[in-house]
C-alpha positions as CSV (number, residue, x, y, z in Angstrom):
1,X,81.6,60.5,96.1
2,X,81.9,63.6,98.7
3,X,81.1,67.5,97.5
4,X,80.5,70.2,99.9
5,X,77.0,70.7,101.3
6,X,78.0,74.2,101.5
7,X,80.1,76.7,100.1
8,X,81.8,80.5,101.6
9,X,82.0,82.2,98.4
10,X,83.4,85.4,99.4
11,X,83.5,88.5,99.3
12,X,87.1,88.5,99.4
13,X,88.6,90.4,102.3
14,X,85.7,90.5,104.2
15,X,86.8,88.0,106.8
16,X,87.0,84.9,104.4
17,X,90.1,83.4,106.2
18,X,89.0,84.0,109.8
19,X,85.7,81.9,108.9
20,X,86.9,79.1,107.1
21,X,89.6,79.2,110.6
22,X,86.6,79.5,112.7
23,X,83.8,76.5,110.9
24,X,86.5,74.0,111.1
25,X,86.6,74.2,114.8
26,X,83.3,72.6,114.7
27,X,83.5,68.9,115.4
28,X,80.4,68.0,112.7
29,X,82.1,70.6,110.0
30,X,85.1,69.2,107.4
31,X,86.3,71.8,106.0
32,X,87.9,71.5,102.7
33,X,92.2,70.5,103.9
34,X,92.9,73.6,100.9
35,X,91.6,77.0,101.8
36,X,90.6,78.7,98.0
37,X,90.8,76.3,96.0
38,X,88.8,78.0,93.4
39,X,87.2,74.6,91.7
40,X,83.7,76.0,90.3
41,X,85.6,79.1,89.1
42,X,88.4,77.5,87.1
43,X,86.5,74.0,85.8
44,X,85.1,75.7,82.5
45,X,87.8,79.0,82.3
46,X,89.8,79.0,79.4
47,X,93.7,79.3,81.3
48,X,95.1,81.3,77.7
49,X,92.6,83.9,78.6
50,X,93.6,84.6,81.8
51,X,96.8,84.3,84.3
52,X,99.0,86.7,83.1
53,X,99.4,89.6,85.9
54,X,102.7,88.4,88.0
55,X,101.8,85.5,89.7
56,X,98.6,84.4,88.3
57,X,99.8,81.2,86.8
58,X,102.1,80.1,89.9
59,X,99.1,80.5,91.8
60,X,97.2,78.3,89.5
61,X,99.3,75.4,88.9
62,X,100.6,75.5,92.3
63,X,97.5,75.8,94.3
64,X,93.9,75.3,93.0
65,X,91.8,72.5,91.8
66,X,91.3,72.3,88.2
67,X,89.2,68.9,87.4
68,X,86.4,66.9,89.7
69,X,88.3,63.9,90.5
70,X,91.1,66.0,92.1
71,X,88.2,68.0,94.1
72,X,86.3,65.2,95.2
73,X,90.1,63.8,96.7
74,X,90.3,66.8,98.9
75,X,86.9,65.4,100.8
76,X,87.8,61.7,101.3
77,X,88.9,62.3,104.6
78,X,85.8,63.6,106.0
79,X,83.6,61.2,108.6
80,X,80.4,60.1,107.5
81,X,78.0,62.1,109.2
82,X,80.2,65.2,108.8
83,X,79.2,68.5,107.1
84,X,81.7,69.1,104.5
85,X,82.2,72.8,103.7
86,X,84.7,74.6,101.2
87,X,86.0,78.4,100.7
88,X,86.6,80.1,97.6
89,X,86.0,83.8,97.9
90,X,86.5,83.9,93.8
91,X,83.0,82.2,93.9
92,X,81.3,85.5,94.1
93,X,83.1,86.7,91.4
94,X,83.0,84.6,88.7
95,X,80.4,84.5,86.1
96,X,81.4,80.8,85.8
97,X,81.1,79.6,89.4
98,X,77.2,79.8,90.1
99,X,76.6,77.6,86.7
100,X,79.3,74.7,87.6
101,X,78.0,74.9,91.4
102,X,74.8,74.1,90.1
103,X,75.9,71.7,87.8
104,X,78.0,69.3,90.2
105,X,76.0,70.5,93.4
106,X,72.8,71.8,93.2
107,X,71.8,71.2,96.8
108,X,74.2,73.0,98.3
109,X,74.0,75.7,100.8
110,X,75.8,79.2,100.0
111,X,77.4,81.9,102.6
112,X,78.7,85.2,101.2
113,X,79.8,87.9,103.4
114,X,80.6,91.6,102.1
115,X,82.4,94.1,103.2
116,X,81.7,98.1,102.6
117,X,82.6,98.0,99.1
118,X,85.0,101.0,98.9
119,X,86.4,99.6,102.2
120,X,87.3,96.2,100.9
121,X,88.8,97.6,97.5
122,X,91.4,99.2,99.7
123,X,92.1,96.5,101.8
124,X,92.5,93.6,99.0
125,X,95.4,96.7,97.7
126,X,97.0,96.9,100.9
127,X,96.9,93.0,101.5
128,X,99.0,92.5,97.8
129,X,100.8,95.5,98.6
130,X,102.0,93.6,102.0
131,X,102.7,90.7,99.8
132,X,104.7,92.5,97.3
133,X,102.4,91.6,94.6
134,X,101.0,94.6,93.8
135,X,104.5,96.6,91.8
136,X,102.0,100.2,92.1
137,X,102.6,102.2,95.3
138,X,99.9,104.2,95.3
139,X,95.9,103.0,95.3
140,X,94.9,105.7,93.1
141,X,97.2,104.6,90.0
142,X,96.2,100.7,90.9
143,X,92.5,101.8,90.4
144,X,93.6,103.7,87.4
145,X,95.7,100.6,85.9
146,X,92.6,98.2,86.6
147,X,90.8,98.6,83.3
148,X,93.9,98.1,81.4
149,X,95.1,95.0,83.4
150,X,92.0,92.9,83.2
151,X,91.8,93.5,79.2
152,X,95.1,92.3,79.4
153,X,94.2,89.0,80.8
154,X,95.2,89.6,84.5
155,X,93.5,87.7,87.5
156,X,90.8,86.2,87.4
157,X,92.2,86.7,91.2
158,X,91.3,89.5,93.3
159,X,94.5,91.0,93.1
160,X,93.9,92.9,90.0
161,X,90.5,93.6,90.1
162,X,90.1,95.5,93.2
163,X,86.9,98.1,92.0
164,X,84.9,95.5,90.1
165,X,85.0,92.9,93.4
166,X,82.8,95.7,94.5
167,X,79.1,95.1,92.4
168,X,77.6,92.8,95.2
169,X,74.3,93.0,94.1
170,X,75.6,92.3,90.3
171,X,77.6,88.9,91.8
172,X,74.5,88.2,94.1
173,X,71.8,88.0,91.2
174,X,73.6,85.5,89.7
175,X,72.9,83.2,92.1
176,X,70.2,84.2,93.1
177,X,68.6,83.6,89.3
178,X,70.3,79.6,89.8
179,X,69.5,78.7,93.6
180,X,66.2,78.9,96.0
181,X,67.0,81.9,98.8
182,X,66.7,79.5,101.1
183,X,69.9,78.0,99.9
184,X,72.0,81.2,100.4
185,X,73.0,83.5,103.3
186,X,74.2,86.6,103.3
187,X,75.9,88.5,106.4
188,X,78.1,91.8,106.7
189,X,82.0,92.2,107.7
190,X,80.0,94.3,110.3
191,X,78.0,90.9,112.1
192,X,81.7,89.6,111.8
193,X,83.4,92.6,113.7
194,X,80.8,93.1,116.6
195,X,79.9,89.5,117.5
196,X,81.8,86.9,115.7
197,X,80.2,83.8,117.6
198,X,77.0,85.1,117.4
199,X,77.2,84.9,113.5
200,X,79.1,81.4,113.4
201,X,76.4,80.0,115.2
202,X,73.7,81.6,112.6
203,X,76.2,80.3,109.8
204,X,75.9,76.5,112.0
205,X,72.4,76.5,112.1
206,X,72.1,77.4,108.3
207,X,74.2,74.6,107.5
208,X,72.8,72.2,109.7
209,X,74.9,71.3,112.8
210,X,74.5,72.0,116.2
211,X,74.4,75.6,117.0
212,X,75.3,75.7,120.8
213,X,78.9,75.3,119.6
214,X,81.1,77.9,120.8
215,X,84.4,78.6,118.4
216,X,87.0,79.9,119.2
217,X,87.1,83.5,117.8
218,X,90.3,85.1,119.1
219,X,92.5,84.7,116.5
220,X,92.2,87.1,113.5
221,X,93.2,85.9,110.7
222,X,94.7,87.1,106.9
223,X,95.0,90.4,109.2
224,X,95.6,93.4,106.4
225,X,98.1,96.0,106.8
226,X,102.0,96.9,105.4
227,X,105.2,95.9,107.0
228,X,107.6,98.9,108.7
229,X,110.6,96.2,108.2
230,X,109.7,94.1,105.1
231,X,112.5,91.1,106.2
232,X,111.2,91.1,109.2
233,X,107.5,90.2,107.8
234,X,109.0,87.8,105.6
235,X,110.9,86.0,108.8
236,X,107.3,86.0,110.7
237,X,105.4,84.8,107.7
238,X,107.4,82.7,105.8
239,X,109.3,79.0,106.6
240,X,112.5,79.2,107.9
241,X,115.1,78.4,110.2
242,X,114.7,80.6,113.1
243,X,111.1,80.2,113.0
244,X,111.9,76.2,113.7
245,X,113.8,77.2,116.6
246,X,111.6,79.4,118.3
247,X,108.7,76.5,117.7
248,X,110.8,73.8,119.6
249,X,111.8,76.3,122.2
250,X,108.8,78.3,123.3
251,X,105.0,76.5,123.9
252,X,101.7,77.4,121.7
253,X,100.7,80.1,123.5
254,X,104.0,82.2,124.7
255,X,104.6,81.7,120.3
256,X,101.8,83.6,119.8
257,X,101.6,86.5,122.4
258,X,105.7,87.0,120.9
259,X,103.7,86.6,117.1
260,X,100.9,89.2,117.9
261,X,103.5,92.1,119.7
262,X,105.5,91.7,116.7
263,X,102.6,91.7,114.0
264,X,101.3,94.9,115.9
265,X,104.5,97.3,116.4
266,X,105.6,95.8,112.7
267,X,102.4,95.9,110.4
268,X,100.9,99.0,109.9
269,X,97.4,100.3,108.1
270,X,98.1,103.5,106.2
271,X,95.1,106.2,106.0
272,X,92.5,105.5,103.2
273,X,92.4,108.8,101.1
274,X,89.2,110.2,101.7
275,X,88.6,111.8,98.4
276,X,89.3,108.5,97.0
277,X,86.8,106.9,98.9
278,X,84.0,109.0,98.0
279,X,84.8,108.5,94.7
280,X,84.6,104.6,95.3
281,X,81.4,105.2,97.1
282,X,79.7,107.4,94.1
283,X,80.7,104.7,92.1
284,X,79.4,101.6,94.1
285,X,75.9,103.6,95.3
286,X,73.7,102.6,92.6
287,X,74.7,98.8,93.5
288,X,74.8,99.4,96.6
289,X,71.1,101.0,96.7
290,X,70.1,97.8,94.8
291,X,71.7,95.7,97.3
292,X,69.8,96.7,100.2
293,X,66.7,95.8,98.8
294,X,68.0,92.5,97.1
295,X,68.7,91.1,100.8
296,X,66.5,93.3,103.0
297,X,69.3,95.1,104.9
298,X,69.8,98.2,106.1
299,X,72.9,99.5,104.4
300,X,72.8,103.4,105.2
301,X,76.3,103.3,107.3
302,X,77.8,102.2,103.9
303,X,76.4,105.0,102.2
304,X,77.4,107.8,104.4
C-alpha cells in the first residue's frame, strides 16, 4: 500500500503546475502520473451538491480520483525508496480535505504556496477566461455572480469561486488545528518568482531528499493570460494534426523556442482594474493581517 508522504495543496494559481513540473525532476521524488486529482477533497463530498457550473461534472468523472483503491493505483509505479508526492491545489480549499488527509495519511508532509490574494483572484478569471470556461467577460460581474453560483452548487473547483480562494489564513487554520507545524510549509508566489531553485531545494529538504539537486526551472508552466487569435491557442494547446507534424519534423528544443514566440506575440495579460483591486484588497486585509502572524511573514507588499 503506497500514499504520498507529502502533499502541494495549493493555492491555486500560485505556481501549482510549475512545482509539481519542477519536484518530479527529482530522481528520489514520484510524483503522482495525474496532476489534481483532488482525492482528499472529493472522498466524503456529496457529487448532488455540487458540479453543476459548465464543466464541473466532465471534469469529475473524466479526471479525478474518487475512492482509495483507485488512488493508491496511481502510486504503484513508484521505486521503493522513492518519495512519493501528489498535487491538488483544491486541498486548501476544502473543508473536507484536511479531515480525510488525516484520516488515510496522517504522517504526511504539507506544501501550500499563496499568491497576493487579490492577485490570484484575477488570474484563476483570466486562466478560465483563456479556457472559455468562464461565459462572463468582465471580472467585475464574475465577482458579482460568485455568491449566486456557489449557492447554486457550482465548483467545488476554483473556477467559480475566485474571491473565497482568497481566506488563506481561514484554509491554513484548518490544518493547522489537524497537523504538527512541523508537518506543513508555507512559501509565497514571491520565493517562486525571484529564486525558483532556491525554494525547490527548501521544498527537497522539507520532504526529505537530497537538497543539492538542481531542477530544471526554465519552463513556466499553466502560464495565465488570453489568446489575440482563439484558434490559434486551440491549435497550440490542443491534439491535433499539425501539431503531429511539427513534432516528427522539428527536435525538442527548436519545438519549443517556435512554442514560446508564439505563446508570447499570441497570449496576452489584460490590465487588472485598479479600483477593483483595492476593493479585493479591503476585503482580504483582515485575513490577510491574520495571516502574517499565523506563519510569521512579512506580508506588507500585499497590503499596499
Amino acid at each position: 500500500m503506497t500514499l504520498p508522504n507529502f502533499l502541494l495543496i495549493g493555492a491555486a494559481k500560485s505556481g501549482t503546475v510549475s512545482l509539481y513540473h519542477y519536484l518530479g525532476q527529482h530522481p528520489d521524488i514520484f510524483m503522482c502520473p495525474v496532476n489534481e486529482c483532488n482525492f482528499f477533497a472529493l472522498e466524503s463530498l456529496d457529487p448532488d451538491s455540487a458540479f453543476q457550473g459548465p464543466l464541473d461534472r466532465k471534469t469529475a468523472v473524466s479526471h479525478c480520483i474518487w475512492d482509495r483503491a483507485s488512488y493508491e493505483a496511481l502510486f504503484t509505479a513508484a521505486r521503493p525508496q522513492q518519495t512519493v508526492g501528489e498535487s491538488s491545489p483544491l486541498y486548501l480549499y476544502s473543508p473536507l480535505a484536511p479531515e480525510n488527509i488525516q484520516r488515510h495519511t496522517p504522517q504526511t508532509r504539507l506544501i501550500a504556496i499563496l499568491r497576493q490574494p487579490a492577485d490570484r483572484a484575477y488570474a484563476n478569471y483570466r486562466h478560465y477566461r483563456r479556457a472559455g470556461i468562464e461565459p462572463l467577460a468582465d471580472f467585475g460581474q464574475a465577482l458579482a455572480a460568485e455568491a449566486e453560483r456557489i449557492a447554486e452548487g457550482w465548483g467545488p473547483w476554483p473556477f467559480w469561486h475566485y474571491r473565497h480562494l482568497g481566506f488563506y489564513a481561514a484554509q491554513l487554520q484548518r490544518y493547522y488545528n489537524r497537523f504538527d507545524r512541523e508537518q506543513i510549509m508555507v512559501c509565497l508566489y514571491d520565493d517562486l518568482q525571484a529564486d525558483p531553485v532556491k525554494l525547490l531545494q527548501k521544498m527537497f529538504a522539507f520532504i526529505g531528499v537530497d537538497d543539492t539537486f538542481v531542477p530544471n526551472t526554465a519552463v513556466r508552466h499553466n502560464i495565465g493570460g488570453q489568446p489575440r487569435n482563439r484558434t490559434l491557442y486551440h491549435l497550440m494547446t490542443r491534439a491535433n494534426p499539425l501539431k503531429a507534424i511539427v513534432k516528427a519534423i522539428l527536435p525538442e528544443k527548436k519545438r519549443k523556442q517556435v512554442r514560446d514566440t508564439i505563446h508570447g506575440w499570441n497570449v496576452v495579460k489584460p490590465p487588472f482594474d485598479p479600483a477593483l483591486r483595492q476593493q479585493l484588497n479591503a476585503i482580504y486585509r483582515e485575513d490577510m493581517l491574520r495571516l502574517q502572524a499565523l506563519i510569521g511573514r512579512d506580508l506588507s507588499h500585499w497590503l499596499a
